[in-house]
SEFIZA-3560 file (N, C-alpha, C; in Angstrom, 3 decimals):
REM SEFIZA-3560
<numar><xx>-98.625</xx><yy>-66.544</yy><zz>-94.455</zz><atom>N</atom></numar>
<numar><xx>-98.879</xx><yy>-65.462</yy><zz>-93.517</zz><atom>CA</atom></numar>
<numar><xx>-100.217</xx><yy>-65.719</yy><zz>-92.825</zz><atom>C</atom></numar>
<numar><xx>-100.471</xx><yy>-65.614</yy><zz>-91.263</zz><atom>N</atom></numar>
<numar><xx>-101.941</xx><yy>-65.962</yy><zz>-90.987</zz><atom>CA</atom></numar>
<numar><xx>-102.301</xx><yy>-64.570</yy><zz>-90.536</zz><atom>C</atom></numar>
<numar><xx>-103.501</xx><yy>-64.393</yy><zz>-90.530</zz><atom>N</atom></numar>
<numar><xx>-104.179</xx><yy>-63.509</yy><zz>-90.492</zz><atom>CA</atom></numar>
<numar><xx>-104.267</xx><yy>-62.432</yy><zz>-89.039</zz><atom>C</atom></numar>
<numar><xx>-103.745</xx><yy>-62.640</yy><zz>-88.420</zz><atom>N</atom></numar>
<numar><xx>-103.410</xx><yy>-61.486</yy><zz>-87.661</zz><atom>CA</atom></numar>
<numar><xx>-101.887</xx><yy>-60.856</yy><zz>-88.502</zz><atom>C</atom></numar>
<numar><xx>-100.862</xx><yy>-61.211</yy><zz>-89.028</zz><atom>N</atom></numar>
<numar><xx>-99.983</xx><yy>-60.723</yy><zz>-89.590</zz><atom>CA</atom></numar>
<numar><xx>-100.319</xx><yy>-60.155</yy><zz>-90.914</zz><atom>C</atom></numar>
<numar><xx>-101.075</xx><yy>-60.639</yy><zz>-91.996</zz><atom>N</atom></numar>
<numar><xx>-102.046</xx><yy>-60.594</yy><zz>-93.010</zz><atom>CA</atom></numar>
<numar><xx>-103.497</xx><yy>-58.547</yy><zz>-92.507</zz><atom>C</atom></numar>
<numar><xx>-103.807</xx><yy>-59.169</yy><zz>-91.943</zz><atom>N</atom></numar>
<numar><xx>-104.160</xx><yy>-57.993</yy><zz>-91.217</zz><atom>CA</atom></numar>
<numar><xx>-103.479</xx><yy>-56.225</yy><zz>-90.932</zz><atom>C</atom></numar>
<numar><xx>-102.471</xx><yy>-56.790</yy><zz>-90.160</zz><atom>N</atom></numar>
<numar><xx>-101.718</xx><yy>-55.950</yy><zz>-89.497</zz><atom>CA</atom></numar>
<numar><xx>-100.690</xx><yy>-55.002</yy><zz>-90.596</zz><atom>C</atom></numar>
<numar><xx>-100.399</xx><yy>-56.093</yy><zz>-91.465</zz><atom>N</atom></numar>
<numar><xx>-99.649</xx><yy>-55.201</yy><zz>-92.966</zz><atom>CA</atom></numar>
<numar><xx>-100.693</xx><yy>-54.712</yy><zz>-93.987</zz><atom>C</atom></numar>
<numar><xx>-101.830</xx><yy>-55.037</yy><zz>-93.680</zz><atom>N</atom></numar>
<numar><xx>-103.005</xx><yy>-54.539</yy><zz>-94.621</zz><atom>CA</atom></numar>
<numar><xx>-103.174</xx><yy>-53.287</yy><zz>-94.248</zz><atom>C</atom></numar>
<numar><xx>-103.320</xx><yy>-53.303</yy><zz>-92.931</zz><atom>N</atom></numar>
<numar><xx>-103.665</xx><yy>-51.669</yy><zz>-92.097</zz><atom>CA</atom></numar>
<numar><xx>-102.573</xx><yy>-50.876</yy><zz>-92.619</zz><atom>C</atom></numar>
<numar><xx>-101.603</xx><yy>-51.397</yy><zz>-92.335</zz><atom>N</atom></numar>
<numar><xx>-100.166</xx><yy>-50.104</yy><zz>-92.375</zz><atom>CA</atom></numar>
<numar><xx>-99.849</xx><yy>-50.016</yy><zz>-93.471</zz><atom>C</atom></numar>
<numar><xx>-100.360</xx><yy>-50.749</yy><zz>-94.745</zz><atom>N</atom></numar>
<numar><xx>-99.822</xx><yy>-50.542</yy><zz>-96.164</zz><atom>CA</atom></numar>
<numar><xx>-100.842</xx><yy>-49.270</yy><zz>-96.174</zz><atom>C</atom></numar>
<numar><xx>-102.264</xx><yy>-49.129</yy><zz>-95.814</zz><atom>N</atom></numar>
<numar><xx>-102.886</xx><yy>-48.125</yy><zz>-96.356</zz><atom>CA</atom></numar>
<numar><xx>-103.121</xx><yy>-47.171</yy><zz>-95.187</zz><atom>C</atom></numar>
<numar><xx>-102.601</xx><yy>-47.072</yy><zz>-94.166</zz><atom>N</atom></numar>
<numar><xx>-102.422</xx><yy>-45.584</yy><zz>-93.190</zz><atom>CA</atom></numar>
<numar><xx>-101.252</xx><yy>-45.824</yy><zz>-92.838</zz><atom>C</atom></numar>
<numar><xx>-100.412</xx><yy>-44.715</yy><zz>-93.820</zz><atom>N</atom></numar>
<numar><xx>-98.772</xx><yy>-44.451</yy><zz>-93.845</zz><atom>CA</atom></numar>
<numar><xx>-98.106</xx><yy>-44.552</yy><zz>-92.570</zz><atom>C</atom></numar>
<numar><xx>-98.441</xx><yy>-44.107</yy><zz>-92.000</zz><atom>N</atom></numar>
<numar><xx>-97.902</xx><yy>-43.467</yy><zz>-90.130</zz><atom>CA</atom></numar>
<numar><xx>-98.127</xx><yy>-45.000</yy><zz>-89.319</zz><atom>C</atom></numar>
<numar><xx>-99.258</xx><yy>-45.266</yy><zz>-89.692</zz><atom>N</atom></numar>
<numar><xx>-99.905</xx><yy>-45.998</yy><zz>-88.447</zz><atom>CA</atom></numar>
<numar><xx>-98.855</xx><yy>-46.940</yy><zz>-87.852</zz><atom>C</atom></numar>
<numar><xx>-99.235</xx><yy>-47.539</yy><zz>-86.677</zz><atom>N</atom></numar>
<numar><xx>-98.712</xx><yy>-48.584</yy><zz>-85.696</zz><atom>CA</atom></numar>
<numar><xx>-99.618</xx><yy>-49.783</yy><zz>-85.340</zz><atom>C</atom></numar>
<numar><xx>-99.852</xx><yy>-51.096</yy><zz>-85.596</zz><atom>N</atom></numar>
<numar><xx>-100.794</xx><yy>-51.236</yy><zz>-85.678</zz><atom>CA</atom></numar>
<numar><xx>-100.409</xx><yy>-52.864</yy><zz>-84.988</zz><atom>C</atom></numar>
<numar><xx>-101.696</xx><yy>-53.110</yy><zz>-83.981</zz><atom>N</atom></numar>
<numar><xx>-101.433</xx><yy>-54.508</yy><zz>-82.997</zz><atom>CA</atom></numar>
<numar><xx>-102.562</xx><yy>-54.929</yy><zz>-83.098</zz><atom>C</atom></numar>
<numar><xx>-102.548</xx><yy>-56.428</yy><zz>-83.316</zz><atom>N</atom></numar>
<numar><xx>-103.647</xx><yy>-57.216</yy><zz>-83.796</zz><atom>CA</atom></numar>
<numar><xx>-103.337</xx><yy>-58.835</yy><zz>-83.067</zz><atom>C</atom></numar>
<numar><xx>-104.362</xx><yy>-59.086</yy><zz>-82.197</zz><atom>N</atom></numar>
<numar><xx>-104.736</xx><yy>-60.371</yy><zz>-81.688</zz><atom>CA</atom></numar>
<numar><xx>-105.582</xx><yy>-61.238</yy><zz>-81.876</zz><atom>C</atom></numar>
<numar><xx>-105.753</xx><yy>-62.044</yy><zz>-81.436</zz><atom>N</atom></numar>
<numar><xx>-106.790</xx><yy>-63.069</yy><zz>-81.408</zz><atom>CA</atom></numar>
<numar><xx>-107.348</xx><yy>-63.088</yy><zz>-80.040</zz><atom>C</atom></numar>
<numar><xx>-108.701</xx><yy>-62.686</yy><zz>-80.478</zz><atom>N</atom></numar>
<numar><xx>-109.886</xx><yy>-63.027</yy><zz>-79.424</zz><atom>CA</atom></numar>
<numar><xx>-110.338</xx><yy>-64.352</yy><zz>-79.127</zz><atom>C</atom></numar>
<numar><xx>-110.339</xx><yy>-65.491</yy><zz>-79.906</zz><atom>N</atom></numar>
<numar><xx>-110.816</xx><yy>-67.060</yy><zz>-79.433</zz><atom>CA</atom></numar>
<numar><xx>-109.947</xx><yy>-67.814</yy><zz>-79.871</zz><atom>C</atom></numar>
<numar><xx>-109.231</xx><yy>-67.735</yy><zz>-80.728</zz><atom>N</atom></numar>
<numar><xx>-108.101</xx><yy>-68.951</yy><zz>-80.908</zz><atom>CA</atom></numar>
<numar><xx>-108.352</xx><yy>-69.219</yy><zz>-82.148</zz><atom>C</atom></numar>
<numar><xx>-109.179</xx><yy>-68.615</yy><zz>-82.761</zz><atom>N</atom></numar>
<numar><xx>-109.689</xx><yy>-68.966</yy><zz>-84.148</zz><atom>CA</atom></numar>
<numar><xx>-108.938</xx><yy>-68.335</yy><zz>-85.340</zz><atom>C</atom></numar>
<numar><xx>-108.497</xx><yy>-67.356</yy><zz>-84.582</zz><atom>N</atom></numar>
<numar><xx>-107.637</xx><yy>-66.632</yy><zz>-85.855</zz><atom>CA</atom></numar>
<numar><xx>-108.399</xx><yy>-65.721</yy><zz>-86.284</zz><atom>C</atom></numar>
<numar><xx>-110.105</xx><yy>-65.855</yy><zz>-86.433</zz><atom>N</atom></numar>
<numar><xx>-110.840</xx><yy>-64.883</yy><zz>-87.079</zz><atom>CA</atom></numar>
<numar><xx>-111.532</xx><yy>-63.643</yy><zz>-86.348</zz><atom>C</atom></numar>
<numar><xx>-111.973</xx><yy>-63.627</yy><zz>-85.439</zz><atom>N</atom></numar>
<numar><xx>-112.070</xx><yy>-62.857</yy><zz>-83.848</zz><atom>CA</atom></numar>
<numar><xx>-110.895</xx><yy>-62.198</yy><zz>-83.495</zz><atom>C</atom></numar>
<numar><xx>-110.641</xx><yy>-60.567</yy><zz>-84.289</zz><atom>N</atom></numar>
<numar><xx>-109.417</xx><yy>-59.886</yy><zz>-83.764</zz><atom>CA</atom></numar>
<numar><xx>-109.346</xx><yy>-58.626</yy><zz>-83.019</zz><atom>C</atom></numar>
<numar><xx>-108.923</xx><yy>-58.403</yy><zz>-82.230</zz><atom>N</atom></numar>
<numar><xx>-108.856</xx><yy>-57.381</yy><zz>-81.585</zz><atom>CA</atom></numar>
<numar><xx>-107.928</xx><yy>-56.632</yy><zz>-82.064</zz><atom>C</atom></numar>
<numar><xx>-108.359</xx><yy>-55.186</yy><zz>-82.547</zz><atom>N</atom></numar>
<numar><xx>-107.007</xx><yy>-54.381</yy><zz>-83.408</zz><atom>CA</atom></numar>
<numar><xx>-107.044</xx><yy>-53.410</yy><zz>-82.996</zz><atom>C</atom></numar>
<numar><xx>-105.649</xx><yy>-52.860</yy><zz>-82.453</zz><atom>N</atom></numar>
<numar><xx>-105.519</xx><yy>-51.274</yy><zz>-82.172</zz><atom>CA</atom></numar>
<numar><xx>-104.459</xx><yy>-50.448</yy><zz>-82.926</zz><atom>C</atom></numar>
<numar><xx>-105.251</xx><yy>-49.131</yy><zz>-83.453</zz><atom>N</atom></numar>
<numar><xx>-104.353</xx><yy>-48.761</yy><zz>-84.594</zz><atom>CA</atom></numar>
<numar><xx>-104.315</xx><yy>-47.252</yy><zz>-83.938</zz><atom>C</atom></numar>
<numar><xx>-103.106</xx><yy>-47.001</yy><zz>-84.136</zz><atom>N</atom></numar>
<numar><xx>-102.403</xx><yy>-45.278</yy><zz>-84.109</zz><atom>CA</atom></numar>
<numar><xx>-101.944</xx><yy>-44.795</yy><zz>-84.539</zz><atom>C</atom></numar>
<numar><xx>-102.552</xx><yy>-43.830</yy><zz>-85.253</zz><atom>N</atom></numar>
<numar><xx>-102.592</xx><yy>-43.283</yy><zz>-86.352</zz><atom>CA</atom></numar>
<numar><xx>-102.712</xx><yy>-41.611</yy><zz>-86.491</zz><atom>C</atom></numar>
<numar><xx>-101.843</xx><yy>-40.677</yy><zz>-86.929</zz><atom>N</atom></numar>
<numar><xx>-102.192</xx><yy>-39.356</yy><zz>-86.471</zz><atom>CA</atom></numar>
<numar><xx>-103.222</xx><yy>-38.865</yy><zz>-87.731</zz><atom>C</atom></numar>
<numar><xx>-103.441</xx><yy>-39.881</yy><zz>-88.917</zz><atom>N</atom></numar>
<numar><xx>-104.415</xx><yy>-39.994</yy><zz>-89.965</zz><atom>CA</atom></numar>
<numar><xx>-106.303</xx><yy>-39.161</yy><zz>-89.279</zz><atom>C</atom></numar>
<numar><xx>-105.977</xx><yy>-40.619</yy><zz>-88.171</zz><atom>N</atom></numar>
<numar><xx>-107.350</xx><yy>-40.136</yy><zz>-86.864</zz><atom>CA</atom></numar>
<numar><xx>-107.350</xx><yy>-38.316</yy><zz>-86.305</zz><atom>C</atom></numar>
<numar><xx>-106.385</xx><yy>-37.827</yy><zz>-86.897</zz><atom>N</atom></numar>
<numar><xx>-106.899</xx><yy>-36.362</yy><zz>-86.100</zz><atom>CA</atom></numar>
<numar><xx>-107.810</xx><yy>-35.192</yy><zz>-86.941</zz><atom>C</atom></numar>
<numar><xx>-108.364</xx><yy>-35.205</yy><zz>-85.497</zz><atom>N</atom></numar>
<numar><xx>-109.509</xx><yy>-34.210</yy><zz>-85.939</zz><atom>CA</atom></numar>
<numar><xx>-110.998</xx><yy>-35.366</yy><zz>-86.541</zz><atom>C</atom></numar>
<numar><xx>-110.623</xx><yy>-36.197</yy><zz>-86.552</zz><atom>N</atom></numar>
<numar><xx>-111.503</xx><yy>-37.064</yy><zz>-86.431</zz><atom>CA</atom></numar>
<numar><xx>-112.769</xx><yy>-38.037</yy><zz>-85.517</zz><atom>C</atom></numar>
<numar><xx>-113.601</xx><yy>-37.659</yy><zz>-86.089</zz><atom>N</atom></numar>
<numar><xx>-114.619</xx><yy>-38.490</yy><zz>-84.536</zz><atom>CA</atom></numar>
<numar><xx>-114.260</xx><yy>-39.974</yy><zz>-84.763</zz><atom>C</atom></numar>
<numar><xx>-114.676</xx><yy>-40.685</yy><zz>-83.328</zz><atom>N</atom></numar>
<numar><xx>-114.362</xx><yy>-42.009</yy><zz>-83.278</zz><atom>CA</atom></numar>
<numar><xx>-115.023</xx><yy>-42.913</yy><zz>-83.855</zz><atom>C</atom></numar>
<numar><xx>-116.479</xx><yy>-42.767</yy><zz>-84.916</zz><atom>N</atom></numar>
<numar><xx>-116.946</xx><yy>-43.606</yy><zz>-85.548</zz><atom>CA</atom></numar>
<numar><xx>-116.376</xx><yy>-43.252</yy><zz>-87.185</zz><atom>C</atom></numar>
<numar><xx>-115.882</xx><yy>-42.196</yy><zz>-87.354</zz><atom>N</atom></numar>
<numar><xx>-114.994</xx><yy>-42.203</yy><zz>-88.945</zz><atom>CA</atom></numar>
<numar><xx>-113.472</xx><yy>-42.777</yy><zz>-88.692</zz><atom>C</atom></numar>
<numar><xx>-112.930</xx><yy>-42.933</yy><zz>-87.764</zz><atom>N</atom></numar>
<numar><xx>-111.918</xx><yy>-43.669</yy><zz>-87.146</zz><atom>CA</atom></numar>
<numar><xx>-111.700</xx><yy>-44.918</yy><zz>-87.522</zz><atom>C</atom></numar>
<numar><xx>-112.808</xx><yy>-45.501</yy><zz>-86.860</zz><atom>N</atom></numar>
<numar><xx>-113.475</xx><yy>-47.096</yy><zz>-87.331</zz><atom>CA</atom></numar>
<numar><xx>-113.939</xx><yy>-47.421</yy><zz>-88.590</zz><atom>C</atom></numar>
<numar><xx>-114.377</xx><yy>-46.796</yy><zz>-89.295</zz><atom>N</atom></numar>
<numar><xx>-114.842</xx><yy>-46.941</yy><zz>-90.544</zz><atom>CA</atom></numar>
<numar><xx>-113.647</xx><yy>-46.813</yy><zz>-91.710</zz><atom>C</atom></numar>
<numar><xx>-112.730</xx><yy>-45.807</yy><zz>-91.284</zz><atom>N</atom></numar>
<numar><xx>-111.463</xx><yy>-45.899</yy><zz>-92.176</zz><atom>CA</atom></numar>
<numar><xx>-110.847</xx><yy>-47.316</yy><zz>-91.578</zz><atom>C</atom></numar>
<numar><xx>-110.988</xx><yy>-47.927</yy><zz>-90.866</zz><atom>N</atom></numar>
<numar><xx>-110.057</xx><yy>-49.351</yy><zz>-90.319</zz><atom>CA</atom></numar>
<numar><xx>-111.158</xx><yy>-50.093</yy><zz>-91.201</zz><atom>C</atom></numar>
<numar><xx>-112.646</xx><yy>-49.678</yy><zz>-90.840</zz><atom>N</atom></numar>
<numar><xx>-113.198</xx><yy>-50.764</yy><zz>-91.774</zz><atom>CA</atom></numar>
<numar><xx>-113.334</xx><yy>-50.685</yy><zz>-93.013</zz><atom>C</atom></numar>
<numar><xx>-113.316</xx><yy>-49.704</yy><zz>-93.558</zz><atom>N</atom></numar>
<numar><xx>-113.088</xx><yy>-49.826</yy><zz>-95.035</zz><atom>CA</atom></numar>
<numar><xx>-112.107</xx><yy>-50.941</yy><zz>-95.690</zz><atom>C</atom></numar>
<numar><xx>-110.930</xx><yy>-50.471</yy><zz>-94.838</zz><atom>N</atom></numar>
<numar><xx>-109.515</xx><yy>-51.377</yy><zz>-95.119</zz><atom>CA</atom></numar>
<numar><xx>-110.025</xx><yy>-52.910</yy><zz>-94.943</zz><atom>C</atom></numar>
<numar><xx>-110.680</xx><yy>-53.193</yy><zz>-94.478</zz><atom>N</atom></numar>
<numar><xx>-110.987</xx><yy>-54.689</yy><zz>-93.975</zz><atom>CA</atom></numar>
<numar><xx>-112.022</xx><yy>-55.225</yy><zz>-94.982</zz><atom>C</atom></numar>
<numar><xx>-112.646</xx><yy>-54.397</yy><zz>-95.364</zz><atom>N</atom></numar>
<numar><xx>-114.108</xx><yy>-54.949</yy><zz>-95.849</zz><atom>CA</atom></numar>
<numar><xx>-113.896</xx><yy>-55.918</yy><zz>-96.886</zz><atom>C</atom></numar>
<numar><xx>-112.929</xx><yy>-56.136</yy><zz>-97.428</zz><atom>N</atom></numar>
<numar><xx>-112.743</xx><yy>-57.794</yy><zz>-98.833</zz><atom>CA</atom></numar>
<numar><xx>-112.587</xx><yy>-58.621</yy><zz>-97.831</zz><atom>C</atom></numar>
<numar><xx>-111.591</xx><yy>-58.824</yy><zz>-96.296</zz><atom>N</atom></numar>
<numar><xx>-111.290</xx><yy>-59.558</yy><zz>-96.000</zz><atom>CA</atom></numar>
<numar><xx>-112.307</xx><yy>-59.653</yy><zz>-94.854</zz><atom>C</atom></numar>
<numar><xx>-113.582</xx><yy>-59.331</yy><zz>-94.617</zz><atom>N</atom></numar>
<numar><xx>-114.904</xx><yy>-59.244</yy><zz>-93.642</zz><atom>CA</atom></numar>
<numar><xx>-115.810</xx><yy>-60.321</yy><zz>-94.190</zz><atom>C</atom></numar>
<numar><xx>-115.430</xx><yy>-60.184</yy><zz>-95.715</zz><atom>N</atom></numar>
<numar><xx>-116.540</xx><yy>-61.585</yy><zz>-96.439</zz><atom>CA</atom></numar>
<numar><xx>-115.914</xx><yy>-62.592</yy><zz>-96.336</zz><atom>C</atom></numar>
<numar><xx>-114.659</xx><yy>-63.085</yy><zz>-95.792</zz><atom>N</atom></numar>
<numar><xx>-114.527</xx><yy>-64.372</yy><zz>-95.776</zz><atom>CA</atom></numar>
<numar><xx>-113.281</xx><yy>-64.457</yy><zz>-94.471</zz><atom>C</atom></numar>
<numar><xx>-112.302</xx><yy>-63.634</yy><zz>-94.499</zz><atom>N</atom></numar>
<numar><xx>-111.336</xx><yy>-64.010</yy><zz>-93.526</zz><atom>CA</atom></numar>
<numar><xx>-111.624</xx><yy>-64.093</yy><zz>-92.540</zz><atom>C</atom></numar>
<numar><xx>-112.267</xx><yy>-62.937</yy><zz>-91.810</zz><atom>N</atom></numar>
<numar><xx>-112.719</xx><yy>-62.132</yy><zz>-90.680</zz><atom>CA</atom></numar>
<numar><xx>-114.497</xx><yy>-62.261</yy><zz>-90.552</zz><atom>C</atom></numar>
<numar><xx>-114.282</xx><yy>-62.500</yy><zz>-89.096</zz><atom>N</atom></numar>
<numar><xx>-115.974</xx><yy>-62.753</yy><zz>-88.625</zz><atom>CA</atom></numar>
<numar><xx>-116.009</xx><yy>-61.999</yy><zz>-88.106</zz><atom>C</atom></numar>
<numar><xx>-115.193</xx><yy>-61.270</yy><zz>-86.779</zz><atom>N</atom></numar>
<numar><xx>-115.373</xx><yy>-60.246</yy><zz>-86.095</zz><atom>CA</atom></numar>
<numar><xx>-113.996</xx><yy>-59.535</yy><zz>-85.858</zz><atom>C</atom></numar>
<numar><xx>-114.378</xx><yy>-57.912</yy><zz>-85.303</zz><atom>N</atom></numar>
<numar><xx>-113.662</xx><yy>-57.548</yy><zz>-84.764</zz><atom>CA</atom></numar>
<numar><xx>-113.941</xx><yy>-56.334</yy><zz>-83.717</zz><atom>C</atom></numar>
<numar><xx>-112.644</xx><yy>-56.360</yy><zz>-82.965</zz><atom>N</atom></numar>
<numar><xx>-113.136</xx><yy>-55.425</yy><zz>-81.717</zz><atom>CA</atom></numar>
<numar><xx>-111.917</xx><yy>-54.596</yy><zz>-82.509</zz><atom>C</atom></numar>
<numar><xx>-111.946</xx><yy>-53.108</yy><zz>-82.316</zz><atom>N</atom></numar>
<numar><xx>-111.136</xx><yy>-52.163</yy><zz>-82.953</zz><atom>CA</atom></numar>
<numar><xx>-111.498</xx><yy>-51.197</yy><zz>-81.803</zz><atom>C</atom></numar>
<numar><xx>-109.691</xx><yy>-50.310</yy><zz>-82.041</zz><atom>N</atom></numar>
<numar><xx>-109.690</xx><yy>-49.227</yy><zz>-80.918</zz><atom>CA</atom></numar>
<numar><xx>-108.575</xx><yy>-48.391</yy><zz>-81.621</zz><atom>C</atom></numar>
<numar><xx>-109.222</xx><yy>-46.880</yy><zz>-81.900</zz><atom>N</atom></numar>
<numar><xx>-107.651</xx><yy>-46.322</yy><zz>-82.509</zz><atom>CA</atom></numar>
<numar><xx>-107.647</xx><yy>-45.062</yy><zz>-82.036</zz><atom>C</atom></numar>
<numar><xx>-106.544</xx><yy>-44.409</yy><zz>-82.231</zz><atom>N</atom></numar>
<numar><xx>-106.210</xx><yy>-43.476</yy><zz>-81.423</zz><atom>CA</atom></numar>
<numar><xx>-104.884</xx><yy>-42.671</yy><zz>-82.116</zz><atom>C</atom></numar>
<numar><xx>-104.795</xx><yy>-41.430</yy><zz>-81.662</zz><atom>N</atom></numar>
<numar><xx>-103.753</xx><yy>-41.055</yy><zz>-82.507</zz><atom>CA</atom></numar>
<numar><xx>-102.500</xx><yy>-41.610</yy><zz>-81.889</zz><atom>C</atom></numar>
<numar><xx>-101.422</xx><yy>-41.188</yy><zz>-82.810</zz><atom>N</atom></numar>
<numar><xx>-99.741</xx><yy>-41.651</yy><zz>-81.944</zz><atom>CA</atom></numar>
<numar><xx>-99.038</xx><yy>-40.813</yy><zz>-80.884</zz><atom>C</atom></numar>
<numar><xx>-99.936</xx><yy>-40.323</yy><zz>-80.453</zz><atom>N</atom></numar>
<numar><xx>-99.786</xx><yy>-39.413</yy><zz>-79.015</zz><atom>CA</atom></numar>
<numar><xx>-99.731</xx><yy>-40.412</yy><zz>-77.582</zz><atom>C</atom></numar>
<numar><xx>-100.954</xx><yy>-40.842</yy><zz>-78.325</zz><atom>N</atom></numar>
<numar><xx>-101.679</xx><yy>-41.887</yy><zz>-77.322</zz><atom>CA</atom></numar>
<numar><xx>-100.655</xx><yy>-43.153</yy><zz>-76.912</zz><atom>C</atom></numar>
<numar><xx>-100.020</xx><yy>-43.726</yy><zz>-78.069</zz><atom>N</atom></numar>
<numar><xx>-98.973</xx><yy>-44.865</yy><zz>-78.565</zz><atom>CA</atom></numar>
<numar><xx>-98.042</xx><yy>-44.382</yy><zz>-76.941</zz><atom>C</atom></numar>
<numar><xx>-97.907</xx><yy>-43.423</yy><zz>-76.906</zz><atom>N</atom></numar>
<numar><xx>-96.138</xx><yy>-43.203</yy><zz>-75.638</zz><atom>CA</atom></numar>
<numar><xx>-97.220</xx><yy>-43.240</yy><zz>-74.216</zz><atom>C</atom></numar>
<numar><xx>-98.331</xx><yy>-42.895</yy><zz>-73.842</zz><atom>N</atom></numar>
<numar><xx>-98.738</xx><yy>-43.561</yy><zz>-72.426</zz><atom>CA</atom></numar>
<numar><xx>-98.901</xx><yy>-44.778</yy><zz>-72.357</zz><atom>C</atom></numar>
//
C-alpha cells in the first residue's frame, strides 16, 4: 500500500463518516495534500479540525510524512 492510500484509510478508519482525498504534492509520496469531510468537524473551529487530522497522523509524521497541506470541512461542503 503507498502512502497516499496508507493515509487515506488511516483517516477514515478513525473519523467514521469521513470522505477523505489525498495527493501528492512533489512526486515524493511524502508531501500530501489532504482533504477530509467530515460532519465530526461541526461546531468546530478550523484549527481543532486540523489537529484531529493531526493527531491521526502523528506516528506516521516521524517517519512517513514530511509535510502536509490539509483542508476539512464538513459533508455539506462534499455536494458543491
Amino acid at each position: 500500500m503507498d502512502n497516499l492510500e496508507h493515509v487515506k484509510k488511516l483517516i477514515e478508519s478513525k473519523l467514521q463518516d469521513s470522505v477523505v482525498q489525498v495527493s501528492d504534492l512533489t512526486g515524493t509520496m511524502d508531501h500530501l495534500d489532504i482533504r477530509v469531510y467530515s460532519d465530526e468537524f461541526k461546531g468546530k473551529i478550523l484549527i481543532d479540525q486540523h489537529q484531529m487530522v493531526m493527531d491521526i497522523l502523528k506516528e506516521d509524521l516521524k517517519s512517513l510524512i514530511h509535510a502536509v497541506k490539509i483542508k476539512t470541512m464538513t459533508k455539506d461542503k462534499l455536494q458543491e
